[in-house]
C-alpha positions in Angstrom: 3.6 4.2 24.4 1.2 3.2 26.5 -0.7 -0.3 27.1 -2.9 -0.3 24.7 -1.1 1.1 21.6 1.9 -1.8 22.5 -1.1 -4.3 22.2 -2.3 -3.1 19.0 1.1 -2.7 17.5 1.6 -6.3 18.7 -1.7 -7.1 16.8 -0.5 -5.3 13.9 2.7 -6.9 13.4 1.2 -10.3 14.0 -1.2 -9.4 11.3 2.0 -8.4 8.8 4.1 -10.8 10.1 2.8 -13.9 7.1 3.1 -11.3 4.4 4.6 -13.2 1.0 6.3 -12.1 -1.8 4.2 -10.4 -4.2 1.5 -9.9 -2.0 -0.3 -6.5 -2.9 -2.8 -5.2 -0.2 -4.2 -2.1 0.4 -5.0 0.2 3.6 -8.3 2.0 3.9 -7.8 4.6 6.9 -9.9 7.0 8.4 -7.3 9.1 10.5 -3.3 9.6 10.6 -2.7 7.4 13.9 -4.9 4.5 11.9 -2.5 4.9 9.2 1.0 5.4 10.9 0.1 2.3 13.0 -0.3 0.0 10.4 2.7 1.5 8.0 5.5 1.2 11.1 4.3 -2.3 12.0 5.0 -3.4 7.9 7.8 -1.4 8.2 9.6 -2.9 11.2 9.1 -6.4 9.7 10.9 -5.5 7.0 13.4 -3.7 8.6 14.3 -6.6 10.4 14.5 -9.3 7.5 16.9 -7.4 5.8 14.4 -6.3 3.3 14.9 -3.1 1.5 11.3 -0.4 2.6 10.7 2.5 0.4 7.4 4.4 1.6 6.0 7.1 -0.2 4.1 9.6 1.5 1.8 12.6 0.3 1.4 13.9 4.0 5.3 14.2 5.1 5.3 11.8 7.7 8.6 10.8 7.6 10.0 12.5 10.8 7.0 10.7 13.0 7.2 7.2 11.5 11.0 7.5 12.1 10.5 8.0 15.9 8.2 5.3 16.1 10.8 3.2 14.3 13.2 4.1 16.9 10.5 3.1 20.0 10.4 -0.1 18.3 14.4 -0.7 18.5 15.2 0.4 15.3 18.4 1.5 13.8 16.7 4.5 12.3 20.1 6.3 10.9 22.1 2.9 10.1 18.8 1.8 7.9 18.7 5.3 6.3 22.5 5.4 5.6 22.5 2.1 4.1 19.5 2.3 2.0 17.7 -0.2 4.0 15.0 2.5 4.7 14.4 4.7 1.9 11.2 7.6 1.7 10.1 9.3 -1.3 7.4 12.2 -1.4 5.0 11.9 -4.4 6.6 14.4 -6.2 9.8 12.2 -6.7 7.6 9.3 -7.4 4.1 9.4 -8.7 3.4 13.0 -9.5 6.9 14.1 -11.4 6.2 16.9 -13.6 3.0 17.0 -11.8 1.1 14.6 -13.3 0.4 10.6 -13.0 1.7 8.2 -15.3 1.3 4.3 -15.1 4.0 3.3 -17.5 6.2 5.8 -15.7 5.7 4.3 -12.2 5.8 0.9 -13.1 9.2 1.3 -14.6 10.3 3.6 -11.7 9.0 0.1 -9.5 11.1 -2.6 -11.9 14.3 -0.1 -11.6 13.8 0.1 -7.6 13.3 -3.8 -7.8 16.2 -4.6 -9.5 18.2 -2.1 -7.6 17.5 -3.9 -4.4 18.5 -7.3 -5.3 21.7 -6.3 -6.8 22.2 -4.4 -4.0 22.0 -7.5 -1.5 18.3 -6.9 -0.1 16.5 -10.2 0.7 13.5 -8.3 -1.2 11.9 -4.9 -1.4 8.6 -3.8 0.5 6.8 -0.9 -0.8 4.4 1.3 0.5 2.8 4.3 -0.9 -0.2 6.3 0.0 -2.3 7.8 -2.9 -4.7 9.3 -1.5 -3.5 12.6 -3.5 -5.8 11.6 -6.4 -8.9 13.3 -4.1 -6.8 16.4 -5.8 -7.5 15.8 -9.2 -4.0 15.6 -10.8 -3.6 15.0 -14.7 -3.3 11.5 -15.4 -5.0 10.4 -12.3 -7.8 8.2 -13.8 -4.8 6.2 -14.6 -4.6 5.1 -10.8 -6.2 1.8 -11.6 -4.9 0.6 -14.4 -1.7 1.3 -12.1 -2.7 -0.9 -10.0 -3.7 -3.5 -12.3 -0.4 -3.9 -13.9 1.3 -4.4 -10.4 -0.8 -7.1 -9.9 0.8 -8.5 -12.7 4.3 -7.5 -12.1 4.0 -8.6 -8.5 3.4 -12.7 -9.7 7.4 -12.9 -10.8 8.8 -10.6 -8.1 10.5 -10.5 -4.5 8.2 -7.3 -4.3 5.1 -6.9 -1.9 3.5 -3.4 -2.4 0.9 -1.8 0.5 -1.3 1.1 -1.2 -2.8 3.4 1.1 -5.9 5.6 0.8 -7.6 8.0 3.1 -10.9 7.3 2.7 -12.1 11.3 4.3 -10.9 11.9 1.0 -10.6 9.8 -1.8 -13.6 9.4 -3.9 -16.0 6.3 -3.2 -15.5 5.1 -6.8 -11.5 5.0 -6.5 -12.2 3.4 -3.1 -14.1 0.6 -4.5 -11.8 -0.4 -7.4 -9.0 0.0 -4.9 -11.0 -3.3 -3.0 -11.5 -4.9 -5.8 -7.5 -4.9 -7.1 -5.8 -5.6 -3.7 -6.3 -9.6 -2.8 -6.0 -8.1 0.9 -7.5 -5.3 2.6 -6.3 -3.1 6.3 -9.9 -1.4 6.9 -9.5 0.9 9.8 -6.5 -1.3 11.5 -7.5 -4.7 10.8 -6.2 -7.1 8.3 -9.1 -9.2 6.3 -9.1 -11.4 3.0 -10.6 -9.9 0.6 -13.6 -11.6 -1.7 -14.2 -9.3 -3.6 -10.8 -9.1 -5.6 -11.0 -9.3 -9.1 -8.2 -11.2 -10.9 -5.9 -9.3 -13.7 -7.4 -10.5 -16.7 -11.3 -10.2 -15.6 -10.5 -7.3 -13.9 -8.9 -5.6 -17.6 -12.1 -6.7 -19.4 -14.2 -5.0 -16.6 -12.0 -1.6 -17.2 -12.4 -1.3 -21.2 -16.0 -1.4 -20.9 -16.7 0.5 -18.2 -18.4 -1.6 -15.8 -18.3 -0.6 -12.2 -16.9 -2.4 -9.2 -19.8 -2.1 -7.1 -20.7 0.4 -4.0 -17.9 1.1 -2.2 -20.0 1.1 1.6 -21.0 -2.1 0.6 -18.3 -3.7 -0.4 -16.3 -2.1 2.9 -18.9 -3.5 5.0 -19.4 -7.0 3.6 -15.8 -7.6 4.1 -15.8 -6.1 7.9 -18.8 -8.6 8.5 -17.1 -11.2 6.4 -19.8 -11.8 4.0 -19.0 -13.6 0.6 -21.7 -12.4 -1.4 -20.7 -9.5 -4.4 -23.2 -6.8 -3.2 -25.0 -6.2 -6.9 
């Protein structure tokens, strides 16, 4: 690895270092290295708290982010054999039978939950990149009321889920609902706070009528610059 990749990986798992229970943030990437980066930085924290990290991946990735793990002093095998480190493609997780379901997830996500903290885990760190809803898959409007009800399964939970989303291609509307349900945003490798998050319950109202989020560029931007104002 050389100088500056160590530097940004340091930056990285500074920036996921302060990361709470039930925090739910999302990563907007542009390219595989952008992603990888930030998912083995959230992964080695975890890793070495003891927490449980089940990452789901729709690019098979698992064999790189495995090495880098190892680079970074990890146990890969021992974390793997123990269930410390567990990876799931989305056809074992959000696309069985080959469509989307939000009930179905979210009860796959309180099984895996309650399956960690029996099993010991200090708490369980998820990760999961959905960026296969640019392929159209039944159910897949279903995405964000998805994410809406982690929000609210999050608030009682030893649970912090990361949702990733190439933004080459996943649709700008997806892109911009995925801002505005994540209370913290990774855009292109940088941690920010995110204004423009939308609580549960205003957030539910704004789905059953229809209302959009706002422009996904602007919104993107804004929060880059660190403006405050909702672009209307």
């Amino acid at each position: 690895m050389n100088k500056d990749s160590l530097e940004n990986h340091r930056q990285l798992e500074r920036s996921v270092h302060a990361l709470t229970w039930g925090t739910h943030l999302t990563n907007i990437y542009r390219s595989k290295e952008e992603k990888l980066a930030v998912v083995v930085a959230y992964l080695e924290i975890g890793l070495k708290r003891n927490e449980r990290c089940l990452h789901i991946d729709c690019y098979q990735n698992q064999v790189e982010i495995c090495q880098r793990l190892a680079d970074f002093k990890i146990n890969v095998k021992e974390c793997l054999d123990s269930g410390r480190l567990v990876f799931l493609s989305k056809e074992q997780s959000y696309l069985q039978d080959n469509y989307f379901s939000p009930a179905r997830m979210m009860q796959m996500i309180s099984e895996a939950h309650y399956e960690t903290l029996k099993a010991g885990f200090y708490g369980l760190r998820g990760s999961g990149d959905l960026s296969w809803i640019s392929q159209n898959y039944p159910g897949v409007k279903g995405v964000i009321d998805y994410e809406h009800e982690l929000n609210l399964f999050l608030r009682r939970s030893r649970l912090m889920a990361f949702c990733h989303y190439n933004e080459e291609e996943v649709p700008e509307d997806f892109l911009a609902s995925a801002l505005c349900t994540h209370p913290k945003a990774f855009i292109y490798g940088r941690l920010y706070d995110n204004p423009y998050y939308i609580n549960s319950d205003t957030f539910a109202q704004m789905l059953s009528e229809e209302r959009p989020v706002g422009d996904y560029e602007q919104l993107r931007d804004n929060i880059i610059q660190k403006k405050k104002e909702f672009p209307g």
